[in-house]
N, C-alpha and C positions, 0 to 999 in steps of 0.2 A: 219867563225863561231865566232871565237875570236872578229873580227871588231864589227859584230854584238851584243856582249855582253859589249862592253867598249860603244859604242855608244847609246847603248838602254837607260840609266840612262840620257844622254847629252838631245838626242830627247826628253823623259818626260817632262826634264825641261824646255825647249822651245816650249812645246807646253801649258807647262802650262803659261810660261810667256804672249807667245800667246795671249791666253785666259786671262788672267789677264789683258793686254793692251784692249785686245777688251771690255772689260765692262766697263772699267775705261773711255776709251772713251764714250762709253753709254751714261755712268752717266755725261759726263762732256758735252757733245755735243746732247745731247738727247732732240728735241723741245720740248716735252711736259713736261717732266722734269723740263726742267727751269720753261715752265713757270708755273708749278704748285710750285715752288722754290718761284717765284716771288708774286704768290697770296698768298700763305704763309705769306713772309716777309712783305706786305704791312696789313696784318691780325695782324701781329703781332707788327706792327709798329701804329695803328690806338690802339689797345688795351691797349698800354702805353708798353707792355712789351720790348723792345727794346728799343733804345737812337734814336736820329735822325739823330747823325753821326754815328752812324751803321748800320742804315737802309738803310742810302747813299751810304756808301762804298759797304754795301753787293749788291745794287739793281746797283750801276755802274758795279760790278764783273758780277751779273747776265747775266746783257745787254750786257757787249762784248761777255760774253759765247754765250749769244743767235743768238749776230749777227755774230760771227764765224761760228756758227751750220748752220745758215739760207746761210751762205756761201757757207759753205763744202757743204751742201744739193743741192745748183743749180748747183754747180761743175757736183755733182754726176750725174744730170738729164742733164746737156750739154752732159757729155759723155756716156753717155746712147743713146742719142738721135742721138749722132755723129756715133754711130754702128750700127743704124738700117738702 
């Protein structure tokens, strides 16, 4: 009973961080995400509001995200495909 009541506050917190990780990843590895990221930045790059070394940096940033994601994603469907 005791273990039970010191560990209940610990489990929360890790479930919250959990959960915290998972979205984080989302947002960072999420194809459609980026690339609505990406059509954004090229909108905002064409309208003048942005520099053109900012649009570089952020649209290199985008693109490794993206080819990351498109990575992690065939990972996923190899092993998917390896269980059935």
């Amino acid at each position: 009973m005791l273990h039970k009541l010191v560990s209940a506050p610990i489990n929360l917190v890790i479930k919250i961080g959990e959960k915290v990780k998972e979205e984080a990843d989302k947002e960072l590895y999420d194809l459609p995400t980026i690339q609505q990221k990406l059509i954004q930045l090229q909108m905002m790059y064409e309208l003048g509001e942005i520099p053109e070394a900012a649009y570089k940096a952020k649209e290199e940033e985008l693109i490794i995200r993206y080819e990351m994601a498109k990575r992690m994603e065939m990972e996923q469907w190899e092993q998917m495909t390896k269980k059935k």
